[in-house]
PADRENPA-230243 format. One record per residue: residue in one letter; y, z negated, x negated of N, C-alpha, C, O in turn. Coordinates in steps of 0.2 Angstrom, whole numbers, plus 5000, padded with zeros to 4 digits. Each point is the difference from the previous one (the first is absolute). Example, Ala and Ser with C-alpha at 12.3 -4.5 7.8 and 13.67 -1.06 7.14 Angstrom:
2
A497249614934500650005004500650004996499949974995 S500650075007500649994996500549975004500649994997 
This chain:
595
X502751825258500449945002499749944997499350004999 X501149954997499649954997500049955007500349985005 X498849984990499949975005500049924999500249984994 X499849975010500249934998499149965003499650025004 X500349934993499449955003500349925001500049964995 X500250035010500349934999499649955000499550025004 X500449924994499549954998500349975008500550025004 X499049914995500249985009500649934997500249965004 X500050054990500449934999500750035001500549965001 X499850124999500450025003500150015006500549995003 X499050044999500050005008500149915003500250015006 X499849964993499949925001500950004999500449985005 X499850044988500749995000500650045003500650004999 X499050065005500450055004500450044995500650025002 X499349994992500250064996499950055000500350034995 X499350015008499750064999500650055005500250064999 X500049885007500350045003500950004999500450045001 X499649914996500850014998500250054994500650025000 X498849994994500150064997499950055003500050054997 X499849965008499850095003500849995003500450054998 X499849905005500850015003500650034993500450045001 X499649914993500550024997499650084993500250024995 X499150005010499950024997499850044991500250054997 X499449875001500150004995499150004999499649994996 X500150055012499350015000500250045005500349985006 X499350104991500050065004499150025001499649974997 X500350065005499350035002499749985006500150005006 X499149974988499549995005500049924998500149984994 X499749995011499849924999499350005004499850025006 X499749954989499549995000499649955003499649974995 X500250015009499949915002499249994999499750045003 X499949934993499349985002499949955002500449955000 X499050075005499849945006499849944997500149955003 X499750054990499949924999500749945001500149945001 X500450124998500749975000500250005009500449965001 X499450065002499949985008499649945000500349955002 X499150054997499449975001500449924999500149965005 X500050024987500449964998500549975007500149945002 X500250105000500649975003499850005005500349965004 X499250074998499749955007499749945001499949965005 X499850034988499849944997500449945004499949965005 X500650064992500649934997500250005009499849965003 X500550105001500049995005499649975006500349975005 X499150044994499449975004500149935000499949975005 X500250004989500049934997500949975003500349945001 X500050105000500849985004500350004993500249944999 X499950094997500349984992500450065000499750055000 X501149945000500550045002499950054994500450055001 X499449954996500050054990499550055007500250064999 X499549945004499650065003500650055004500250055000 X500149895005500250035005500750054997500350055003 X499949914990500650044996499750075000500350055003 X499249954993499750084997499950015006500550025002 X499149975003499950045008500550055001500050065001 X500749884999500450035002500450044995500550025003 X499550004991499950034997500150084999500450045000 X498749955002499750065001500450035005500350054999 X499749905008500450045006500650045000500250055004 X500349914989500750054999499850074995500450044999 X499149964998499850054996499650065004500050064999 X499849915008499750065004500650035003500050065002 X500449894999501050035005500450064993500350045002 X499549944992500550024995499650075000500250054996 X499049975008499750064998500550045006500450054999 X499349915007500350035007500850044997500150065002 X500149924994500850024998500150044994500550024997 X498850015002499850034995500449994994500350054997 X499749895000500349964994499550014997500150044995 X499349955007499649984994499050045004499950005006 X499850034988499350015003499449945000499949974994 X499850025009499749934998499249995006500050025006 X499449964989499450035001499849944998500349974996 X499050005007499749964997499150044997499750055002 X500349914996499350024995499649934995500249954998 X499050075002499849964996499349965005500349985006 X499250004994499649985006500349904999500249984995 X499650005011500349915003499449974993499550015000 X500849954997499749944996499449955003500049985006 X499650014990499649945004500149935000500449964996 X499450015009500349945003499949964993500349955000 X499250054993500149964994500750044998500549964998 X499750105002500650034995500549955003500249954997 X499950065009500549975003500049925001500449975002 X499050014995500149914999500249994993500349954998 X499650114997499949984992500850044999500150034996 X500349965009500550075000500649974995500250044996 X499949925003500249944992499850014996500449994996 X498850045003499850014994500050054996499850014995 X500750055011500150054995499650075005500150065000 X499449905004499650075003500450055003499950064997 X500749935010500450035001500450064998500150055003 X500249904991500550024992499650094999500350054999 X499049935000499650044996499850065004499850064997 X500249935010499950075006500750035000500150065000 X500449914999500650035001500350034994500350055000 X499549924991500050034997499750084997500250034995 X499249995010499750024999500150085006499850064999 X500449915004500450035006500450064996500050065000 X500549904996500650044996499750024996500350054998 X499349955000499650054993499750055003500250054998 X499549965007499750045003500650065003499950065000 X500649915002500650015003500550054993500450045001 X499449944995500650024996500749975002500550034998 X499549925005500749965002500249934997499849974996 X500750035007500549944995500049935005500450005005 X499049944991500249965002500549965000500449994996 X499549985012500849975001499849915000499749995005 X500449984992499749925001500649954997500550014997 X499249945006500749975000499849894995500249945000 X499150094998499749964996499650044995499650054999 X500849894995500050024993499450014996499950034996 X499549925008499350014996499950085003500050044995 X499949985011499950065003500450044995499750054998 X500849945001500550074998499650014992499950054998 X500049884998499550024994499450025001499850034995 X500049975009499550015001499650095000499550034997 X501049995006500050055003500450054994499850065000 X500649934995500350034993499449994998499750064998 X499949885001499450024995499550075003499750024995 X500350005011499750055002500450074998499850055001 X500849934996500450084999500450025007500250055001 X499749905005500350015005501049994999500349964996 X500050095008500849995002500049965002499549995004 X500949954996500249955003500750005002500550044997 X499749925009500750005002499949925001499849995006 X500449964991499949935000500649985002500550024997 X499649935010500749995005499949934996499449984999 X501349994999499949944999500549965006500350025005 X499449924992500149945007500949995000500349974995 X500250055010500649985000500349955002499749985005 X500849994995500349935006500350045005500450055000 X499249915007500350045005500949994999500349974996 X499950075009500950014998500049955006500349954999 X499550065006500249985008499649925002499450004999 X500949975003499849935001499649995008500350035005 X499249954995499449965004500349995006500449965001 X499550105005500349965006500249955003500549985002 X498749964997499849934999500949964997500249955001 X500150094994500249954995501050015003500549974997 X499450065009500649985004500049935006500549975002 X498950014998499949925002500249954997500149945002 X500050084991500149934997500850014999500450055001 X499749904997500749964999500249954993499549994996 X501050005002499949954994499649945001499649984996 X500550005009499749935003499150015003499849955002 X499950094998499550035001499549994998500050024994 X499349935007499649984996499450065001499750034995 X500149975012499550055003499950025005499949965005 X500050114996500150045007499250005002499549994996 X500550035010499449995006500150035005500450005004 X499150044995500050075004499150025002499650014996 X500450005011499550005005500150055006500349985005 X499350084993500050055008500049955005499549955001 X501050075003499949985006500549925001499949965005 X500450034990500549944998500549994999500150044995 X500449925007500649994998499949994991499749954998 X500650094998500149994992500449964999500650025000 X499349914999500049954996500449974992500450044998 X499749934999500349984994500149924998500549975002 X499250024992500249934998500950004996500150034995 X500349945006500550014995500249924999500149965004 X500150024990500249944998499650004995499750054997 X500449865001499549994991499349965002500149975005 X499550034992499349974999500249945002500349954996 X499450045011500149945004500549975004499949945002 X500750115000500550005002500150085001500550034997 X499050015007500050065003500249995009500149955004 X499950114997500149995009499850085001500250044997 X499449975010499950085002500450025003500349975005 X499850104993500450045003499850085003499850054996 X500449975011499850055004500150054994500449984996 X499550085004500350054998500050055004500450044998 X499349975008500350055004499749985007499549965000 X500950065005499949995008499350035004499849985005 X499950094991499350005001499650014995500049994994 X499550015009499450014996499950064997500250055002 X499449944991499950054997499550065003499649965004 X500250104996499650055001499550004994500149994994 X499250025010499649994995500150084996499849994994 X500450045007500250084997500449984995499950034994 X500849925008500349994994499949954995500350004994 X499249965009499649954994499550044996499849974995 X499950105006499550024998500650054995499850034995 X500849975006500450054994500349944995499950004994 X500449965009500049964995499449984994500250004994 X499149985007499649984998500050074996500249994994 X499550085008499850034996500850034993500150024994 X500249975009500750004995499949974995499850024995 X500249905007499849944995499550024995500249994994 X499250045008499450014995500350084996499949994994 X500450065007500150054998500549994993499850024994 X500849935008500550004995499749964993500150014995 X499549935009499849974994499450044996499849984994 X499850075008499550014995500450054996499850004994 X500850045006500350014995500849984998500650034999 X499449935001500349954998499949964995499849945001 X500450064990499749994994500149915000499749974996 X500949995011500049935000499449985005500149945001 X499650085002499749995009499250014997499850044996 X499949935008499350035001499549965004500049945000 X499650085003499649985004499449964997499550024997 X500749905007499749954996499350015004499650034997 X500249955009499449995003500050055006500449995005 X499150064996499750065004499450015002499550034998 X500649935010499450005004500050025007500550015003 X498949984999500150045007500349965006500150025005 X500249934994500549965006500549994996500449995004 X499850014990500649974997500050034993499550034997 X501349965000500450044996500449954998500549975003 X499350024989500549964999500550054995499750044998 X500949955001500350044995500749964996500349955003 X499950074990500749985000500250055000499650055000 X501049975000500250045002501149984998500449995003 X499550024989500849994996500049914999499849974995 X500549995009500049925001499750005008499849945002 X500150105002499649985005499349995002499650055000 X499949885002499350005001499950025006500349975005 X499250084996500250035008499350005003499650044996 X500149945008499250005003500350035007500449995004 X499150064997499850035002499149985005499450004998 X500949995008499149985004499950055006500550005004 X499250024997499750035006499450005002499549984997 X500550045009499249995004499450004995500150044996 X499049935004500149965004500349925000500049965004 X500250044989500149954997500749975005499849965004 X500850074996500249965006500050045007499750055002 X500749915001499950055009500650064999500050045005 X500349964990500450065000500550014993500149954996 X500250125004500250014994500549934996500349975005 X499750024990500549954999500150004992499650024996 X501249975002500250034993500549924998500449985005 X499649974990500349955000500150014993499650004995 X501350025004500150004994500549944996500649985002 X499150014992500449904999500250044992499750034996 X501049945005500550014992500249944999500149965004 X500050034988500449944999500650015000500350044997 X500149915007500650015000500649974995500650015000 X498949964994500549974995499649994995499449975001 X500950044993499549994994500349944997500650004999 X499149934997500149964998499949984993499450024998 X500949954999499849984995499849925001500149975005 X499550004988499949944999500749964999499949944999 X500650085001500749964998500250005008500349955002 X499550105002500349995008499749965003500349995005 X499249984995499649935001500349924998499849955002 X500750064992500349965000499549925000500049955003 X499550084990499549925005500249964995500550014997 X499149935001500049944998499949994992499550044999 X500749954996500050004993499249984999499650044996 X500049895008499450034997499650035005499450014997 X500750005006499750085006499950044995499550024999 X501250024998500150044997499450004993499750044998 X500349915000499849984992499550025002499950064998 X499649905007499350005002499750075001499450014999 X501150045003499750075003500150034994499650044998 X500949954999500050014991499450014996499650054999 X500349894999499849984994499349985001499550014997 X500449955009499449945002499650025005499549965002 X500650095001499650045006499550054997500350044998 X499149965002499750064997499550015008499850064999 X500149925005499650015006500449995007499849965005 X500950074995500449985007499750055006500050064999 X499849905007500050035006500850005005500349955001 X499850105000500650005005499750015007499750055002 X500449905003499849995006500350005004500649994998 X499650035009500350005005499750055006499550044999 X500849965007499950035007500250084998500550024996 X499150035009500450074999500750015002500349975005 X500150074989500850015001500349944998500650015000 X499149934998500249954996500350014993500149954996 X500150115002500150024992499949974996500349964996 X499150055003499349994996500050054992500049994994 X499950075009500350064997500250024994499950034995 X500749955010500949994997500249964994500450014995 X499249925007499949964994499750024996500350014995 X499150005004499650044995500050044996499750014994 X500850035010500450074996500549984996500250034995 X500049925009500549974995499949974992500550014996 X498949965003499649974998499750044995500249984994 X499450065007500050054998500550044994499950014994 X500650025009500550014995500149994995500150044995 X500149885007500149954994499649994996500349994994 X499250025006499349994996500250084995500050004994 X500250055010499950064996500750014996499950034995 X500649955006500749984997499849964994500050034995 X499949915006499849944997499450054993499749974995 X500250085005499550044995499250005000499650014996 X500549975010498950015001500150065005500350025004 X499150004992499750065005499549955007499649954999 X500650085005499949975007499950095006500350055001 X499249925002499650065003499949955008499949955001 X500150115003499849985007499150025002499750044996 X500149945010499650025002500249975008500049955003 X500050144998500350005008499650035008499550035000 X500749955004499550055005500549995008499849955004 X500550084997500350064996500550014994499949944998 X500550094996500250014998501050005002500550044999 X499549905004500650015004500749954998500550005003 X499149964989500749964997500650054997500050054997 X500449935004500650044996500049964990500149954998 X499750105000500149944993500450044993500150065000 X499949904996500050074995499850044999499449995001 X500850094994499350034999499750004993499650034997 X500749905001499549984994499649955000499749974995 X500250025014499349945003499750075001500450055000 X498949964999499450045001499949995008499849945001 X500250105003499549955006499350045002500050065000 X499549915001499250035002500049985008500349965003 X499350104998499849985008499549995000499850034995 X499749935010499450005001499950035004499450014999 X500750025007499750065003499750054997499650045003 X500749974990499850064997499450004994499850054997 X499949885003499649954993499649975004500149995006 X499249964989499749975002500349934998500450004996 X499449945007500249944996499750004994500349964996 X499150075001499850014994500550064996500349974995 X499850075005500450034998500649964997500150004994 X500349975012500549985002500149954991500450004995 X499149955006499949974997499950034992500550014995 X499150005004499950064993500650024997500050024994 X500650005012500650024997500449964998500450014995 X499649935009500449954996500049974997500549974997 X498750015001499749974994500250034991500149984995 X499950095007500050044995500750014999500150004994 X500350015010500750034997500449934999500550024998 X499449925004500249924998500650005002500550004996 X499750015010500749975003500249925000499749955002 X501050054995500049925000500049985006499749954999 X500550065008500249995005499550025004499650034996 X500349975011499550055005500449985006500149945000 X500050095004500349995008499750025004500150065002 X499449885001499650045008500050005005499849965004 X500650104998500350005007499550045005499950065000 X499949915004499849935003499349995000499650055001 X500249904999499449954999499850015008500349985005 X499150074995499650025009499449965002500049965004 X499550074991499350035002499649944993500349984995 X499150015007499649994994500150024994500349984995 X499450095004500350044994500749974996500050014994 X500549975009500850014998499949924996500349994995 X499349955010500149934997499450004993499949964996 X499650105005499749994994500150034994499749974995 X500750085005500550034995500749954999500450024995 X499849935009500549984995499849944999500349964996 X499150015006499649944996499750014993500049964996 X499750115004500050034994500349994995500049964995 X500650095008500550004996500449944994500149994994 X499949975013500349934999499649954994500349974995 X498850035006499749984998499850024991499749984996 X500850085004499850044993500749994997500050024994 X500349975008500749954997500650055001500450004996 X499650045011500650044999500449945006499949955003 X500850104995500449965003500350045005500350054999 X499449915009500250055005500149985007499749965004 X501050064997500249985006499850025006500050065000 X499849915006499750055006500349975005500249945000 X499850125005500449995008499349985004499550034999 X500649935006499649985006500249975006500449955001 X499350105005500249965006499749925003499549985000 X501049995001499849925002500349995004500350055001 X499849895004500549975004500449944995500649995000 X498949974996500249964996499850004995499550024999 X500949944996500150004991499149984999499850054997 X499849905004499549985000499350045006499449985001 X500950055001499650055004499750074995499550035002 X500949984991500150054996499450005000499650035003 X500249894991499649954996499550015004499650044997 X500149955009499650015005499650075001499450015000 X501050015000499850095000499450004993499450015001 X500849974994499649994995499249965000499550024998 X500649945003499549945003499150035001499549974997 X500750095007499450045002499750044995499450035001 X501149984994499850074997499949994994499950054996 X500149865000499850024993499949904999500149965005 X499650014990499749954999500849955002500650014999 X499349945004500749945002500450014992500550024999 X498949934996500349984994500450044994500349984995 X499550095009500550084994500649995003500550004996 X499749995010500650025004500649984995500550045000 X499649904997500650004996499950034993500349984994 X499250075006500250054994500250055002500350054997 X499849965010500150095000500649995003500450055000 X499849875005500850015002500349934998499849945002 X500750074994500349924999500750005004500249944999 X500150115004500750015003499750015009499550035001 X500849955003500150035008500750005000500349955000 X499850125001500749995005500250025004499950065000 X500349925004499950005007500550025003500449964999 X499850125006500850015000499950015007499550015003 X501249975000500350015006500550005001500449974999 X499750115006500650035002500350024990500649994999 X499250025000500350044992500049964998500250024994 X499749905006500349954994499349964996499550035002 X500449924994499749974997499849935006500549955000 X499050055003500049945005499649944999500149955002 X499450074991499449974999499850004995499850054999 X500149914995499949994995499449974998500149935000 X499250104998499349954996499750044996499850055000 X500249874995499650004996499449975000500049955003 X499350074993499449995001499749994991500150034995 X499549905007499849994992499449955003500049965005 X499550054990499149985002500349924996500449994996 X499049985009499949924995499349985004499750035005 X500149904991499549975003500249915003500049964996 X500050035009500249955002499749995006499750055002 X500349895002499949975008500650045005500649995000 X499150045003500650045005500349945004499749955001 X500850065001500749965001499349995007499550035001 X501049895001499649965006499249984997499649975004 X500350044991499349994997500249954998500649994999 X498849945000500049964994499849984995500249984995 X499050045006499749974997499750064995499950065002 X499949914993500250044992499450065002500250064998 X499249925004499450054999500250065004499650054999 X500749955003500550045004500350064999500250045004 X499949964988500550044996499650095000499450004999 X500850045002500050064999500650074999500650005000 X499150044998500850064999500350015004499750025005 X501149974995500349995009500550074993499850004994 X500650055010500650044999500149965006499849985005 X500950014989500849975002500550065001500050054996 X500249945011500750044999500549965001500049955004 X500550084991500749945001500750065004499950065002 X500649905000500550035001500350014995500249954997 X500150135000500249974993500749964999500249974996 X500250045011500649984997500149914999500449974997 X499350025007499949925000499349964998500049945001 X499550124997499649974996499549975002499649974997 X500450055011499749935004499350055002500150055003 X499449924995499350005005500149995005500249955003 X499450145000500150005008499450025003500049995006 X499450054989499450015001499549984996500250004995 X499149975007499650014996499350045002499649985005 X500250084993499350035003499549964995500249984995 X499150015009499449984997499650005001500150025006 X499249984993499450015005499949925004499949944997 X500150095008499849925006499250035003499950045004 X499549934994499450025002499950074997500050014994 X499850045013499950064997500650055001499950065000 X500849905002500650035002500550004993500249954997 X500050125002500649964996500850005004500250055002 X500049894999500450005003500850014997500050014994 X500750005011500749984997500449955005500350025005 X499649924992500349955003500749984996500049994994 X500550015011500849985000499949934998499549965002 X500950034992499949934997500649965004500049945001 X500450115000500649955004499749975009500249965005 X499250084995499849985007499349964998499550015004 X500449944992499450004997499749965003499450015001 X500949955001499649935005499850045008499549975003 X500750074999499950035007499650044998499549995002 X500650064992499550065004499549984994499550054999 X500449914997499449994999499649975003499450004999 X500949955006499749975006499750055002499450014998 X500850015006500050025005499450064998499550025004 X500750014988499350075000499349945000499450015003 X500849954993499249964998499849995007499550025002 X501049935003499750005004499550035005499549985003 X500950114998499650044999499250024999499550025004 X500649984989499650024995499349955003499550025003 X500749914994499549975002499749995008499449995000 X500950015004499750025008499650045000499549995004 X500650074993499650075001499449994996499550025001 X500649944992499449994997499449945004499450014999 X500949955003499549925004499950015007499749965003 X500550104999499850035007499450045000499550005004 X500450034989499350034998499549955000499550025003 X500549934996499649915001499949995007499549995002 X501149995001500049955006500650055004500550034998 X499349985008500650005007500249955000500650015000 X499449934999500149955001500649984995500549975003 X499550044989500350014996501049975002500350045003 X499949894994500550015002500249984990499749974996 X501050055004500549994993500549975002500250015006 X499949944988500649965000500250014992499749984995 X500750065004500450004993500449954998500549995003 X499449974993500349945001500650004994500449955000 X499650114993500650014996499650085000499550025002 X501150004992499750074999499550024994499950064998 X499649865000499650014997499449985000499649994995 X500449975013499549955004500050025005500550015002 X498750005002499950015008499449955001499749984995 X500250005009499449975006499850055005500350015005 X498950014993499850035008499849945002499849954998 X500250095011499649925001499450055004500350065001 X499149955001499450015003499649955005500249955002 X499450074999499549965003499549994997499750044996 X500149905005499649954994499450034997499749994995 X500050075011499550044999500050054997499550024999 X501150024998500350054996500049994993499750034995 X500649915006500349974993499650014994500450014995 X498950005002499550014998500150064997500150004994 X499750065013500250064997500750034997500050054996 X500349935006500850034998499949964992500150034995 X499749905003500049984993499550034995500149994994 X499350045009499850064998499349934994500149955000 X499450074998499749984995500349984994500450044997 X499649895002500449984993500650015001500349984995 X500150045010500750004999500250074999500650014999 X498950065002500350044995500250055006500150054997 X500049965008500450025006500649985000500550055001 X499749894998500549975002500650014991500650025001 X499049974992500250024998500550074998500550014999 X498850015003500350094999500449995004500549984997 X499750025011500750005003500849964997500650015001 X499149954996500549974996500350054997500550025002 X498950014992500450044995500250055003500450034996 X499350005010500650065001500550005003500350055000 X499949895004500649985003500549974995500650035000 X499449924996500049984994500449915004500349964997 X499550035008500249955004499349945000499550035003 X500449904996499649955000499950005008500450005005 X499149994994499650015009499649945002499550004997 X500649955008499549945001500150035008500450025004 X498649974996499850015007499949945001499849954996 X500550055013499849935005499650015005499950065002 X499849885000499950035008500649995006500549974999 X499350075005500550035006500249935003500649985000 X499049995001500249935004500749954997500549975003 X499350054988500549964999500750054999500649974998 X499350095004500850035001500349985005500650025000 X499249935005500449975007500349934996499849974995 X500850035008500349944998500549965005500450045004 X499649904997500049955006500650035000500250024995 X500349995012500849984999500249975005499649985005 X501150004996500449985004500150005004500250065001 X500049915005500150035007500449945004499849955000 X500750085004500249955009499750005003499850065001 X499949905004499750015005500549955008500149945001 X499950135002500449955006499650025006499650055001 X500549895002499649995006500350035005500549965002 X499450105004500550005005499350005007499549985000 X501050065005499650005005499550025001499449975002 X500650104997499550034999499650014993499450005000 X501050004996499750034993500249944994500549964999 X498950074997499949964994500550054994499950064999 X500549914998500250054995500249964993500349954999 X499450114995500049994996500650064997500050065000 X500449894996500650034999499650004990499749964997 X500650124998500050004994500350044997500250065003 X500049924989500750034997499750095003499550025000 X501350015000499850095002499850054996499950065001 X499949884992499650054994499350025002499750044997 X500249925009499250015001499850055005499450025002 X501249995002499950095005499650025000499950014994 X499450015010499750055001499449994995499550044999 X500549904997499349954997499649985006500349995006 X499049994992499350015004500249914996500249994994 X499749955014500249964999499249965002499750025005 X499949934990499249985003500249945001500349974996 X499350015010500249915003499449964997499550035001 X500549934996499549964999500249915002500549974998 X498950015007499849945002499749974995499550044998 X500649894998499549964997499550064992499450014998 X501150015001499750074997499550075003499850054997 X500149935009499950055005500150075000500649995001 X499450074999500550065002499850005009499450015002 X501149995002500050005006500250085003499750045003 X501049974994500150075003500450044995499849994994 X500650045006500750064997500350025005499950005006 X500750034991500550045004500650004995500249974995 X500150105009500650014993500749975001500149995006 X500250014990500749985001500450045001500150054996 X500449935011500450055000500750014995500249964995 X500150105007500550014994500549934999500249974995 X499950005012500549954997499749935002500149965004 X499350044990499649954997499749965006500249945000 X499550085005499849945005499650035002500050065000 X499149905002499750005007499849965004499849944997 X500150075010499949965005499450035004499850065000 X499949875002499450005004500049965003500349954999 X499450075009500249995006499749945002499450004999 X500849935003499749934999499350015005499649965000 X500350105006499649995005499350054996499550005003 X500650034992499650044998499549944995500049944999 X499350135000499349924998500350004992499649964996 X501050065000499950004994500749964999500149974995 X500650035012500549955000499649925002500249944999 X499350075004499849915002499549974992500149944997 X499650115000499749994994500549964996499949944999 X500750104999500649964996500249955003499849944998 X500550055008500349945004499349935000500249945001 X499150084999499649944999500049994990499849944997 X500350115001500049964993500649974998500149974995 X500450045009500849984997499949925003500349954998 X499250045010500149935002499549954995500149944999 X499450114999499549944998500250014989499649994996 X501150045005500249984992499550034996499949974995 X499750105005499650014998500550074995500550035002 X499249994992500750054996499850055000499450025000 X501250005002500150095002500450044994500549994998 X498950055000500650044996499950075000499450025001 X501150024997500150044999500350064993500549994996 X499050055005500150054993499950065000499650025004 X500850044992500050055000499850024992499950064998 
């Protein structure tokens, strides 16, 4: 009887048992325990590639029962190094060794193996990878209108359907799914794509599965990563080109010709993507070689764009390869982690031309994202384009170019440092300027420039003169002049030896600073005073609510008290502090009052 050894990447794709069926595999089948071992591996770790071969083995023990086939395991269990290096060939090497020993015909369904194994003078029966014939259970959820299905043991199954940013959910069924038949769908899902020569499994870990699978990106998550099984699979529902954007002639020009570092920005499901894709294209139409860097590998694009995944590379690699093979074009879909912003500053910095995806809320939020991760003054080398998309369209448009000037609300010259300008492109109009303010680099709205640079200075310098004095009070008096005022006993130390306390504060706020004493921050004001029956009352404009108001006799400080909201206070004429005032008002003695 001839005999068979099947490696464990057949057993994984359940081939062994469908040739015993059309039997085109008769005798003995062979199993070694390292090829068990293996799949308990992946099992243990919840990685459906185990539970596949498990179950595998199970229908090859039923095909004995029915005396189809004789089937025998052999071979002693691997060590827990074989079984960690089992990638590197060690596995490979007990099972080819297996069939030597055996006089049988390896059955394998990976190509290094199957050379491998010729080189030893072994029979091989090498199954190549087919398209499945029969479509993804999963993929009777979708509809034309179909963005992405959502599915959860124990949940009503779900579905987004409409366009990017104009979607709405929809039930798909009145109960809940069975964790039984989420565990057949999942394991379906991983089965077809590992032989599947369009599909393959992008990312494989013990809570989560990511996969494409044809134009589907399908995650896969399970305990204990979430609280239960859950399969979310998202398609594009329409492919675009750059002419179906319909955009603006110099929109158009700019992504052309004069963009060599565009960020595309936008919220999740903002068709972000779609743009880029689109983008893309044209770039490879147009006669540049143009290449992605993906993670997942989930763009639809041509097949004479390249696409790389990084799941599968280091960013050192990553990089190596694109430096060396000189794509006109780079597409970075999507900008995540550290690693991702320091590979396309690289990139960018070394003069490739490269467009990248990033999540944001806003156009200038993108910009931000960067801020933390590389010097302020590079930032208009690595991006000169933001575009900003919303609901599938073009909502936000900046450009970004370095100078040396007085940042807007500044005036005075000594002042001048490197501000990045961002304009709006279509009207040309300055809408941001970032710079370093003290030890801050800040992004101050020029269209908001009088308010919030008030308002951060004011900030700034409180938090700084509070280290000095409790007492510590500011008055901004433009946005490029303050007054502290102190107590007369402070004043000393906050102006530091020679001035050089107070200078240094200057220069890092970049705003001129004159200290006072606290006393002269009080200033006389106005008031009615009516005489009634009871009470003394002092009536003042309603600007002064809720100010600490001080009485002074003959230059005297007598008392305080505050102002109510609708500017008045009154003291009672029988009280020792209403006869005080009523004897200096008889004997014409001045009373004033200050906050």
């Amino acid at each position: 009887m001839k005999v068979y050894v099947p490696d464990t990447s057949v057993l994984i794709e359940g081939v062994i048992s469908k040739l015993i069926e059309t039997k085109e595999i008769t005798g003995v089948v062979v199993i070694h325990n390292a090829s068990i071992s293996e799949l308990e591996s992946q099992a243990n770790k919840r990685r459906e590639i185990g539970f596949l071969g498990l179950d595998e083995l199970k229908r090859l023990q039923q095909l004995k029962k029915e005396n189809k086939i004789d089937l025998r395991f052999s071979g002693t269990r691997p060590t827990s190094d074989q079984i960690k290096y089992a990638k590197s060939g060690e596995i490979d090497a007990l099972i080819r060794n297996l069939a030597f020993e055996e006089g049988a015909t390896l059955v394998t369904a990976d190509i290094v193996q199957a050379e491998s194994a010729k080189a030893f003078g072994l029979e091989v029966k090498f199954i190549e990878h087919k398209r499945p014939k029969t479509r993804l259970k999963i993929e009777r959820f979708f509809d034309k209108h179909t963005m992405s299905i959502h599915l959860k043991e124990n949940a009503i199954p779900v579905a987004k359907r409409g366009l990017p940013g104009q979607w709405h959910l929809v039930k798909l069924s009145k109960v809940p799914l069975r964790k039984d038949k989420m565990h057949e769908f999942a394991k379906e899902i991983v089965e077809k794509a590992t032989y599947d020569s369009n599909s393959f499994v992008e990312i494989s870990r013990a809570g989560s599965t990511v996969i494409q699978y044809k134009n589907y990106r399908i995650v896969i998550v399970r305990q204990p990563v979430s609280d239960g099984l859950e399969i979310t699979a998202i398609r594009p529902i329409k492919k675009l080109s750059l002419d179906d954007y319909h955009l603006a002639k110099e929109i158009l020009e700019r992504i052309k010709n004069k963009a060599r570092g565009i960020l595309i920005a936008g919220e999740t499901g903002s068709g972000k993507s779609t743009f880029a894709q689109a983008i893309a294209e044209y770039y490879s139409r147009s006669g540049k070689i143009t290449k992605t860097v993906e993670s997942p590998r989930d763009l639809q694009v041509d097949p004479e764009i390249t696409q790389y995944s990084k799941n599968f590379t280091t960013s050192e690699e990553m990089h190596d390869i694109l430096f060396l093979s000189r794509p006109d074009n780079i597409l970075f879909d999507e900008i995540r982690d550290t690693p991702d912003f320091k590979l396309f500053i690289d990139l960018r910095l070394a003069g490739s031309n490269c467009l990248g995806v990033i999540h944001s809320a806003s156009a200038i939020d993108a910009v931000q994202r960067f801020i933390s991760r590389m010097e302020t003054g590079m930032i208009p080398s690595v991006l000169d384009t933001i575009l900003y998309i919303d609901s599938g369209n073009i909502a936000t448009i900046l450009t970004l170019k370095m100078t040396v000037k007085t940042p807007t609300g500044m005036t005075e010259a000594d002042l001048a440092r490197p501000v990045i300008e961002i304009y709006e492109f279509i009207t040309n109009k300055l809408v941001y300027e970032i710079y370093s303010y003290g030890e801050q680099t800040v992004v101050i709205p020029v269209s908001e420039e009088k308010s919030s640079t008030k308002k951060f200075a004011e900030h700034y310098l409180q938090k700084e003169f509070s280290q000095y004095s409790r007492n510590a009070k500011l008055e901004l008096e433009s946005d490029n002049r303050a007054i502290v005022y102190v107590p007369e006993s402070e004043i000393a130390k906050i102006i530091g030896t020679g001035g050089k306390r107070i200078e240094q504060i200057e220069k890092n706020m970049g705003i001129s600073i004159t200290v006072k004493s606290l006393e002269e921050n009080k200033k006389t004001i106005e008031y009615k005073f009516l005489d009634s029956k009871k009470y003394l009352m002092f009536s003042f404009h309603h600007s002064l609510g809720k100010k600490q108001a001080e009485f002074f006799i003959e230059d005297t400080f007598v008392f305080s008290a505050i102002v109510s909201n609708d500017g008045k206070i009154q003291i009672h004429k029988k009280s020792q502090l209403g006869r005080t005032i009523i004897d200096a008002l008889e004997t014409n003695k001045k009373l004033e009052i200050k906050v």
